[in-house]
C-alpha positions as CSV (number, residue, x, y, z in Angstrom):
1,X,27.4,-89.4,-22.7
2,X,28.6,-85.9,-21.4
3,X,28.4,-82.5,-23.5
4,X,31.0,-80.4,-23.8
5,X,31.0,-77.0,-24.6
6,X,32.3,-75.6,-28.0
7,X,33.5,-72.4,-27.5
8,X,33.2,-70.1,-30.4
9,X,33.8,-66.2,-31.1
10,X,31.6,-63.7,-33.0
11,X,33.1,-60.4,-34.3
12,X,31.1,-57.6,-35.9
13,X,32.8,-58.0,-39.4
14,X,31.2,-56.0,-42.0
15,X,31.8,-56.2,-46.2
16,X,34.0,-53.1,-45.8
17,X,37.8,-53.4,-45.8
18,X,39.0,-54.1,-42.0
19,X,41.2,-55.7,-39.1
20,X,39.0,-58.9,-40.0
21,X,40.0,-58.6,-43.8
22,X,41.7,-61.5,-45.2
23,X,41.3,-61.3,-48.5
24,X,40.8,-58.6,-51.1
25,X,40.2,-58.2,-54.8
26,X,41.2,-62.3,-54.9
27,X,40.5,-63.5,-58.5
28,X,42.4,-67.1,-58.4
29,X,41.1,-69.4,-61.0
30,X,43.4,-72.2,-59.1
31,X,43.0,-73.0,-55.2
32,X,45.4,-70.4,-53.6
33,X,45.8,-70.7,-50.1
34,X,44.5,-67.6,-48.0
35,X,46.2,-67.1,-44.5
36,X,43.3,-66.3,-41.6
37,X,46.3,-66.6,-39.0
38,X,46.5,-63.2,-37.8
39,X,42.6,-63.2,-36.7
40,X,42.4,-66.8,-35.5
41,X,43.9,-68.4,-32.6
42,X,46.3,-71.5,-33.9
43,X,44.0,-74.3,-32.0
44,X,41.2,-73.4,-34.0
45,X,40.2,-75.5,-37.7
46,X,36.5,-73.9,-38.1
47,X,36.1,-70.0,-39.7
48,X,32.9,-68.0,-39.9
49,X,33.5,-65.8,-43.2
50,X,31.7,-62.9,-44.5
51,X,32.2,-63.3,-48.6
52,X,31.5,-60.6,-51.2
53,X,31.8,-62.0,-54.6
54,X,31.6,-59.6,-57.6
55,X,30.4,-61.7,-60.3
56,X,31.8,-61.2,-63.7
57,X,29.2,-63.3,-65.5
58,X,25.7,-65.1,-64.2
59,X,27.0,-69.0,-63.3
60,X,30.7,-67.4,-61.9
61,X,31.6,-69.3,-58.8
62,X,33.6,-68.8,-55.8
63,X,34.9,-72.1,-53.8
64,X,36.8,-73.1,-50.4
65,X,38.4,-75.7,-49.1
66,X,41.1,-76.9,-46.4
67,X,44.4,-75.9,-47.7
68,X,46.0,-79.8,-48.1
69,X,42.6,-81.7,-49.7
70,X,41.9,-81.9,-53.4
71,X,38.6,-81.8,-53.2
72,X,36.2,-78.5,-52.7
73,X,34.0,-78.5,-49.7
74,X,31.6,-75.6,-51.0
75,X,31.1,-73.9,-53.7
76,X,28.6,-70.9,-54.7
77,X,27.0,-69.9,-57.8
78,X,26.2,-66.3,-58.8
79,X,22.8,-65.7,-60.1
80,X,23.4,-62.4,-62.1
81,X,26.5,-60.1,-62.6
82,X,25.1,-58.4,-59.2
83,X,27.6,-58.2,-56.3
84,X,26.3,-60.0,-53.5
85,X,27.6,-60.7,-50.0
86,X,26.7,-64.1,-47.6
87,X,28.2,-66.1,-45.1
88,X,29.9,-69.6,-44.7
89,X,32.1,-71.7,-42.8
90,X,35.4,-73.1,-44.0
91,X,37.4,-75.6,-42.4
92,X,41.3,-74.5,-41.6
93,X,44.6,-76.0,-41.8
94,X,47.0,-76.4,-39.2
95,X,48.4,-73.1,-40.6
96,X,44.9,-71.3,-40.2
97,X,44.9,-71.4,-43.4
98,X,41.6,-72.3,-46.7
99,X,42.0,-72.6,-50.4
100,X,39.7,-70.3,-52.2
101,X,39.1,-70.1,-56.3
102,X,36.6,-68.5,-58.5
103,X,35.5,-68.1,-62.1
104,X,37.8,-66.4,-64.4
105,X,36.8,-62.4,-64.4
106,X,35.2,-62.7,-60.7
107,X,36.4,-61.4,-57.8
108,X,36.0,-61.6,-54.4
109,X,36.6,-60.1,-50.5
110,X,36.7,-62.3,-47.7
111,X,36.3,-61.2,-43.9
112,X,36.5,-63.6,-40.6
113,X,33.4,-62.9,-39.0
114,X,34.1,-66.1,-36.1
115,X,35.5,-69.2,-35.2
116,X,35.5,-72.3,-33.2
117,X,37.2,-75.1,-32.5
């Protein structure tokens, strides 16, 4: 069998409010889709995100998945009420586009750090 080469993309995202900034302040109990189009190509279905979650209780989660499927694909838990920031992947829609919720009284920011295909 052959390998081929995936290419992928790094940016130097940081927590702080950005060109990379796809999110802010989102506190949607329900999966709401977010839109990552305007920092990722249209061919790509894989995102690198850079997640600060501001926990309104110990136990709040936050949780993606591919805009379309009913099911999450990842989902964090808060240890404390301390803010804390940490990456993930997600995977994309055909829109560019991930579902995101979190625990009533959280809130959270989401950058694009990367992609592939």
């Amino acid at each position: 069998p052959s390998l081929v080469a995936r290419p992928e993309f790094t940016s130097m995202a940081t927590s702080g409010a950005g060109s990379s900034r796809v999110l802010t302040a989102g506190a949607a109990t329900s999966h709401t889709a977010v839109d990552c189009s305007g920092v990722v190509p249209p061919h790509v279905r894989n995102a690198r995100l850079l997640v600060g979650l501001a926990p309104a209780l110990a136990g709040d989660t936050f949780s993606t998945r591919r805009t379309g499927t009913s099911t999450a694909s990842k989902t964090f838990y808060a240890a404390s009420t301390l803010d804390f920031v940490f990456e993930t992947e997600t995977l994309l829609s055909t829109d560019q586009e991930f579902d995101y919720r979190v625990t009533s009284g959280a809130a959270v920011n989401v950058n694009v750090m990367g992609f592939s295909e």
